[in-house]
N, C-alpha and C positions, 0 to 999 in steps of 0.2 A: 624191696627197695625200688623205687622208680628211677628214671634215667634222668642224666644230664638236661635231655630235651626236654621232658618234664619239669625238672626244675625251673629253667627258666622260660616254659611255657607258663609256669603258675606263677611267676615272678609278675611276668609281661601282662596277665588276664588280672592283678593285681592293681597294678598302677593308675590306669584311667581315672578309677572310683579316689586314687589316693590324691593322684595329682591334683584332682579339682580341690582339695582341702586348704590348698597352699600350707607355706612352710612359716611359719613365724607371725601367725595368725594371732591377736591380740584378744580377737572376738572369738575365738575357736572356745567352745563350749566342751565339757566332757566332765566325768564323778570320778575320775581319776589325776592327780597331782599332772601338773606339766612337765613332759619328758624334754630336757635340756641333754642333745647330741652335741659331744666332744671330738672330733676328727682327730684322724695321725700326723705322724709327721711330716711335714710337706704337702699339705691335704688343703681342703678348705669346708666351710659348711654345705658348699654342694657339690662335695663329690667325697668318696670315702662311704661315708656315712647315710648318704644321700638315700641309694635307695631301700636302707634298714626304715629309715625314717617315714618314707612314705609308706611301705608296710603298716607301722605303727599307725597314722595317721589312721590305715584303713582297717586298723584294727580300733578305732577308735579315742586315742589319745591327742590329745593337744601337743604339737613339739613345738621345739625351738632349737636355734642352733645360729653359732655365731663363727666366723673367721677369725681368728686368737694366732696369735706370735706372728705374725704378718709386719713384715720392715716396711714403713713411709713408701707410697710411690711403689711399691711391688706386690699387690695385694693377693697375685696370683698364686703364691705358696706361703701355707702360715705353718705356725707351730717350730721356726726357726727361733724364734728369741727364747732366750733361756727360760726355763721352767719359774724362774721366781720373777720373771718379766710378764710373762702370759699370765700366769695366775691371778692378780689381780684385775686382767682384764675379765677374765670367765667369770672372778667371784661378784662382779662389779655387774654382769651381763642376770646372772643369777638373782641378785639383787630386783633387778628391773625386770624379768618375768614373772618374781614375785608382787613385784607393785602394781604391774599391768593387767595380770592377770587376776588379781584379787584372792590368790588362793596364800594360805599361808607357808607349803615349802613345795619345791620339784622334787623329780628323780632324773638323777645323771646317769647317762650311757655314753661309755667312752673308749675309743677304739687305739690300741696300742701307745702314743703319748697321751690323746687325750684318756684313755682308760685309766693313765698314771695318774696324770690333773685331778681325777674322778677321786681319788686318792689321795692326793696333796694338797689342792684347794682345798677341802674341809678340815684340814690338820690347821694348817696356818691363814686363812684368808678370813678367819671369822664368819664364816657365812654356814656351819655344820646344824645351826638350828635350820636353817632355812632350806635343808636338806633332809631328807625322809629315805629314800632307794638310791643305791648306786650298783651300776652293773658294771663291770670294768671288764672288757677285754683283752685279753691279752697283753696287759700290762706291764713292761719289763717292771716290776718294785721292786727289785734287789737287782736291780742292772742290767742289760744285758750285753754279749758280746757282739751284736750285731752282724750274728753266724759266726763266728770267729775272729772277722775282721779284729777287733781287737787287741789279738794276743800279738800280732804284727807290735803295737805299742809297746808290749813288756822284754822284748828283745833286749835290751838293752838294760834292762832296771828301771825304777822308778823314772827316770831322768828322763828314758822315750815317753812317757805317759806323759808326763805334762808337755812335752813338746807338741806331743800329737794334740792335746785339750788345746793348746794354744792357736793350733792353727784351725783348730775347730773353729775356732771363737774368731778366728780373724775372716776366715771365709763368711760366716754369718751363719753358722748353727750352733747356737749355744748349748741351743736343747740337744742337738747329739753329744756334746762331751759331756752335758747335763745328767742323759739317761746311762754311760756306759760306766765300767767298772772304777769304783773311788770315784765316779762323780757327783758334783758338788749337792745334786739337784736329791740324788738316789742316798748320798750319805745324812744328808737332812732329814729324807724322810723317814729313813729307818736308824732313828737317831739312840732308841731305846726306849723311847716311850711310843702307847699305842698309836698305831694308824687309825684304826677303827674309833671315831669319835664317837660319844653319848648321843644315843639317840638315831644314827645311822645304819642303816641296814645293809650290807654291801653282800655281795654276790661276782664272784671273779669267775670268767669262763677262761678257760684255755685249752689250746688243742697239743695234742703230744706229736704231733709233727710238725709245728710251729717252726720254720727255721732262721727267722729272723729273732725272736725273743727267745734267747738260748742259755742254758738249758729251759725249757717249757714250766720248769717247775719255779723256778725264780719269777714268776707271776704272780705264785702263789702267796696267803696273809692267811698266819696261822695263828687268829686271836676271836677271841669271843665276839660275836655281831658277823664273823664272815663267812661267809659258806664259798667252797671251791668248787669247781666245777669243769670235768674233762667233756669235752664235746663227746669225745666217743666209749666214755662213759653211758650216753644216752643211746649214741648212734655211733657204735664200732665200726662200721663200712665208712664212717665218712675219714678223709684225708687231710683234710683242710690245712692248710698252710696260713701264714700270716695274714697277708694281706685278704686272703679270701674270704675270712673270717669274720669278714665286715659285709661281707657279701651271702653268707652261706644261709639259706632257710631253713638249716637244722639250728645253727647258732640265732637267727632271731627267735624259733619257739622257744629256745633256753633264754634270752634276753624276753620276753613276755611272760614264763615262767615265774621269773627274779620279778618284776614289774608289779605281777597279778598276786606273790604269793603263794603260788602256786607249785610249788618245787617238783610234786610230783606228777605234775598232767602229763596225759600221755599225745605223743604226735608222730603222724608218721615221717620216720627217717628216709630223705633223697639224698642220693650219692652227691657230697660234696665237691668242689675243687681241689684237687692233688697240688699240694706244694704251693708256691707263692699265689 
């Protein structure tokens, strides 16, 4: 296992060659489908996600990536409007790197809401032919309780639960009462018919120390076309918590894995970020 400092010593001697690619390159050439990055909650296309992205770049793929649930006039935090408001923005985005790019579908990588979107756009937005790979990180798809936070809502009975969605919704995050237990967004998608649409290939990562998407296994999609996937299933030393997740260079070999195909390549495991 290498250290920390290596890690993002290799992170850092990464980038230069990545950065000059740019980020939403139209002319970006590659034999590989276009990787369309999905950001978390509160995130935006360049940050989150950002420098998985350049990775890939220098790995060779064409990306894109778009700021989605962003309110008018505050473009600085997205992924607030509610999941069936965003969604037609992404499926709409997706649309247009297929026309621009001339290829006929992407692959989506999508880090804890956007992991969800990665999931729920192709169920409802129409765009599932126009989709080939999805990698979905840490996805809450059967909800999650936001560490606990949550269960503060059930105190009471049903009746604190919608008070607390209501105020979710009034402060300007839909997508959180969206993503959490009995939300609208999370009961939709696992309505009873598949997630997994024809033709989609998906690949879910999650870390078993996750402690924002809670329990780690409510991430999980137990249906034909999905493979799941524990971080330290690959790489047991690592700790990786939520957020980190987006960050961790054990979790991008597994997101190039899913990508390539490749399920089984071997790479070597650095000690991850502990906890958030």
């Amino acid at each position: 296992m290498l250290s920390i400092r290596s890690l993002f010593t290799s992170a850092l001697l990464a980038l230069p060659v990545a950065l000059a690619t740019g980020i939403n390159d139209f002319d970006c050439e590659s034999s590989s489908n276009p990787v369309v990055l999905l950001h978390g909650l509160g995130a935006t296309y360049y940050e989150d996600l950002n420098f998985l992205q350049y990775w890939l770049q220098n790995e060779g793929y064409c990306t894109y990536s778009l700021t989605y649930g962003a309110y008018e006039g505050f473009p600085f935090v997205g992924g607030l409007k509610a999941i069936n408001e965003s969604a037609p923005e992404i499926a709409a985005y997706i649309r247009e790197v297929v026309d621009k790019t001339g290829k006929p579908k992407v692959n989506l990588v999508g880090h804890s809401e956007g992991a969800f979107q990665s999931l729920y756009v192709p169920k409802f937005e129409g765009v599932s032919d126009k989709i080939d790979r999805i990698v979905a990180i840490a996805p809450p798809t059967h909800s999650t309780t936001f560490a606990g936070l949550y269960e503060l809502a059930y105190i009471l009975g049903n009746a604190t639960r919608a008070v607390v969605g209501d105020v979710l919704d009034t402060v300007g995050c839909a997508a959180c009462n969206d993503l959490g237990p009995d939300g609208p967004a999370v009961d939709r998608l696992n309505d009873g018919t598949p997630i997994a649409q024809p033709g989609n290939n998906i690949t879910i990562i999650a870390s078993k120390t996750d402690e924002l998407v809670t329990p780690p296994t409510t991430a999980f999609v137990h249906e034909d076309g999905v493979r799941n996937v524990w971080v330290q299933s690959t790489c047991p030393l690592d700790p990786v918590g939520h957020i980190g997740e987006a960050y961790d260079l054990n979790v991008w070999n597994l997101v190039k894995n899913a990508l390539d195909d490749t399920p089984d390549r071997k790479f070597v495991c650095l000690i991850g970020s502990p906890g958030k």
